[in-house]
C-alpha positions in Angstrom: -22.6 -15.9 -0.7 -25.4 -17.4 1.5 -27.0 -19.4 -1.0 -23.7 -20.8 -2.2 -23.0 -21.8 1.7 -26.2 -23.2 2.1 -27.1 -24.8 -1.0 -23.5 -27.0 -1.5 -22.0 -26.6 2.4 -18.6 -28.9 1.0 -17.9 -26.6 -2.1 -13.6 -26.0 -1.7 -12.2 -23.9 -3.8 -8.8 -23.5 -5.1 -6.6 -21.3 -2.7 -7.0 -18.3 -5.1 -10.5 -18.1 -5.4 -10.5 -18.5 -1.9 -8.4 -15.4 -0.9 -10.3 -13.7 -3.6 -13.4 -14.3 -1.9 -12.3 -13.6 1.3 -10.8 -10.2 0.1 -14.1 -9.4 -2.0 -16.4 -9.9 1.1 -13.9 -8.5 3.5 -14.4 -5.2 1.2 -17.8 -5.1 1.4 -18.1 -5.6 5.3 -15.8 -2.2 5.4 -17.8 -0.5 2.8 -21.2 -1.3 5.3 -19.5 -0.3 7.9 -18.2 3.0 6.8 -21.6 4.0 5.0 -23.4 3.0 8.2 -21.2 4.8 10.8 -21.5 8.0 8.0 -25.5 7.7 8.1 -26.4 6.6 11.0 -23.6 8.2 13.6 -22.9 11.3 12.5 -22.5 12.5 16.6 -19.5 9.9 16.8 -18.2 10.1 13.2 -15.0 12.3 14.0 -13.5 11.9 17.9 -10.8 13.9 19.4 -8.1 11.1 20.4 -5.7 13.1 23.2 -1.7 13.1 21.7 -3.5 12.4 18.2 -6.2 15.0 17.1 -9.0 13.8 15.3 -10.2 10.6 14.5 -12.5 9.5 11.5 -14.3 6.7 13.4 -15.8 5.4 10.1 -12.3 4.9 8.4 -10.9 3.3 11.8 -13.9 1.1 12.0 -13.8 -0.3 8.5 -10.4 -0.5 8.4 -10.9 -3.1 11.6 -13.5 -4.7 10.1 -12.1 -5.3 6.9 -9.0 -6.9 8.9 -11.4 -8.8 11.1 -13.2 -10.6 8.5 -10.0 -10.8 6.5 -8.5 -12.9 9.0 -11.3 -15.1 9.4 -12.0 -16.1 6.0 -7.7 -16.9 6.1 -8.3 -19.2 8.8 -9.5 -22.6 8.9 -12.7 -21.4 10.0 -13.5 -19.8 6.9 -17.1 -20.6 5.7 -15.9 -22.0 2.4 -12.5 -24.0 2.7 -9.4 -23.8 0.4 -7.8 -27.1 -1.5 
């Protein structure tokens, strides 16, 4: 992904490969995250939330990092542009 940003910075893609993109990185971003927070901070891995019960901290952090990098490669300030 880096090389192909840095090596032809005006690539556009069709919309689909695009979104595809978007969805494949967004995916992994949640996968690091959840692996990371599962390594790393096994103290913080499972919260008690009052008027909900426990919380898997992992699955709530990838789940907002997969939105958060979701949204940005749907916006026009994704690193590779749509047609």
């Amino acid at each position: 992904m880096v090389i192909v940003y840095f090596a032809a910075p005006d690539v556009v893609l069709p919309t689909f490969f695009q979104r595809l993109v978007g969805i494949a990185n967004a995916s992994i971003a949640m996968l690091v995250v959840i692996f990371a927070v599962r390594e790393f901070g096994n103290r913080w891995n499972r919260i008690h939330v009052p008027g909900v019960g426990r919380v898997s901290t992992s699955k709530l952090l990838g789940a907002l990092v997969f939105l958060a990098v979701l949204a940005w490669w749907l916006s026009p300030w994704a690193p590779i542009q749509a047609a």
